[in-house]
N, C-alpha and C positions, 0 to 999 in steps of 0.2 A: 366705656361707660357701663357695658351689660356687666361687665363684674363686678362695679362697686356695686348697682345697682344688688345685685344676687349675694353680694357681703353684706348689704345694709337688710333685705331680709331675713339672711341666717343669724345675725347678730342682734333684730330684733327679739328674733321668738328665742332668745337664749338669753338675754338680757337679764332679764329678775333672777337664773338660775347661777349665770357667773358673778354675777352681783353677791348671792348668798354663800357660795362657795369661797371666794374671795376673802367676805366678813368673817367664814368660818378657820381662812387660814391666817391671816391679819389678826384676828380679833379685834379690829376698831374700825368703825365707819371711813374716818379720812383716810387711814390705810389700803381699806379695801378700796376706796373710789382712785387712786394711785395704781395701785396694780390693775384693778379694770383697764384704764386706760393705755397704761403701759401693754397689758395682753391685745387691748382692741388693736396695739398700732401692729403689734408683731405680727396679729393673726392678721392684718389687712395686707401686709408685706407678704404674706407666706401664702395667701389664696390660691396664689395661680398655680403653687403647686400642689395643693388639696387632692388627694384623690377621694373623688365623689363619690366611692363605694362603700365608705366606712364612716363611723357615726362620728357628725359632725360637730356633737354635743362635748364627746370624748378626748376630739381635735382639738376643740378650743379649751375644755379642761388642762390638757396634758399642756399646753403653752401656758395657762395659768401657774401650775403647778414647778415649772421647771423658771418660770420669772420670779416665783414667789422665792423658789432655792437661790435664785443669783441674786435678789434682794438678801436675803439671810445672809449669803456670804461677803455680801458687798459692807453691811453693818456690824462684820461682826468687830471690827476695831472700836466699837463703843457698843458699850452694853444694851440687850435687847427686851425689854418688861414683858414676860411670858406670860404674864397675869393679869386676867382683866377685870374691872369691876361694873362688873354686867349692871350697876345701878346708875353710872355715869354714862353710858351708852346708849341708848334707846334707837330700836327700829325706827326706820327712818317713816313718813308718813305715808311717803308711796308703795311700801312695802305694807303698811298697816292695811290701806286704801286696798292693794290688792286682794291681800289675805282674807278682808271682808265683800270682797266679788265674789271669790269664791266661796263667800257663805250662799250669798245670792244665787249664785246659778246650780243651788241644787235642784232634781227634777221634782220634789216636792216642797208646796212653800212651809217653811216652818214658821214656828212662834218667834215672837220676840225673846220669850229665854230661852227656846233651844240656840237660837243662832246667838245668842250671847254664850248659853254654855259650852258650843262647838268652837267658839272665836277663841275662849280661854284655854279650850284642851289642845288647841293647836298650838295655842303661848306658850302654853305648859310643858308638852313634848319637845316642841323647840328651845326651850331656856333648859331645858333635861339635855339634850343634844351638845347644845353650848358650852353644856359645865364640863363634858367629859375630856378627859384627858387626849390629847393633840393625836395621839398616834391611833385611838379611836373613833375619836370626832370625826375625823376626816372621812372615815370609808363609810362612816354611820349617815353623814350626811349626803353622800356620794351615791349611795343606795338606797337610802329611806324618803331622802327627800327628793333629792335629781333621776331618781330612777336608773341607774346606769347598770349595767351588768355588772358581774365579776369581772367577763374581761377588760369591758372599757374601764372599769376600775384598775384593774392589775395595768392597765397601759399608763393610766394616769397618770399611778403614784411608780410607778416602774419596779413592781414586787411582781410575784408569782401568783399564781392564782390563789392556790393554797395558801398564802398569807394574807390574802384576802379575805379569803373563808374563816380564817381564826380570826382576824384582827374583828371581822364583822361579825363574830360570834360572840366573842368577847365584850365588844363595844354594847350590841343588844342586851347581854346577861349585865353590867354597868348599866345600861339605860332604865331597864327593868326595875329593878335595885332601886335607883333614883326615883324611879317617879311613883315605885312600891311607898318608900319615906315620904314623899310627897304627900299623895292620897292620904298615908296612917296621919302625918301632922293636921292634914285639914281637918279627918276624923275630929281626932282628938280635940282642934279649936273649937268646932262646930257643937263637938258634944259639950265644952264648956260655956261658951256663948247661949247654950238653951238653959 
């Protein structure tokens, strides 16, 4: 009982983070919700043999990442839609509902349009993340948004450090890029809208 019990906390405060990981290697909600539960069974299987010294976050990534590959090669007898249209998809509400907690728990209250304009730059940066290309996306959000290091990165995806290092350099100079075009196109609405 003290295990599950000690797996049902590690797996809650990781919850929203394998969640968005998932969505990022899937790209579709009901996909991601499939592989979440296929990783939760594995990692509940594989607890006992954890060792507790190394980050737990990384542990459960790397079982994500290595279910996500036996999924790919299990489909690959019928063709895989690599492409998503980020307009039929939408954030799920609980993810919305989170996102705007943490508007709420900053240590100064803001206005009603900053924390509107803080909710959008986070839509914003994240739908920039989303669009980039698979072998970027990955360690962009691995880094930017999950916080993991290089190494529990490089353990993740099972590359080298140094491919790390480029792939997330790369990905930032692409994200950059993106949300540079981004900003110029609102300019430009905004200055014709006046």
């Amino acid at each position: 009982m003290e295990r599950q019990t000690e797996f049902q906390a590690v797996v809650l405060g990781n919850l929203d983070s394998l969640f968005g990981y998932a969505r990022v290697l899937t790209r579709r909600t009901s996909d991601a919700e499939d592989l979440l539960q296929e990783v939760l069974l594995r990692a509940f299987r594989a607890f006992g043999s954890f060792d507790r010294t190394l980050s737990v976050k990384a542990w459960l990534f790397k079982i994500m990442k290595n279910a996500y590959i036996d999924r790919r090669r299990r489909q690959r007898a019928r063709p895989v839609e690599e492409e998503w249209d980020e307009g039929r998809e939408r954030i799920d509400e609980d993810r919305e509902a989170a996102q705007l907690g943490e508007l709420y728990s900053c240590p100064v209250p803001l206005s009603p349009e900053d924390m509107l304009l803080r909710h959008l730059t986070i839509e914003v940066v994240r739908e920039a993340i989303r669009s980039l290309p698979p072998l970027w996306r990955e360690v962009v959000e691995l880094r930017e948004i999950e916080g993991l290091s290089y190494q529990e990165i490089a353990e993740v995806i099972g590359k080298p450090i140094g491919t790390v290092m480029s792939r997330l350099s790369r990905g930032r100079d692409l994200l950059r890029s993106s949300l540079q075009e981004s900003l110029n196109e609102r300019t430009k609405t905004g200055a014709r809208d006046l």
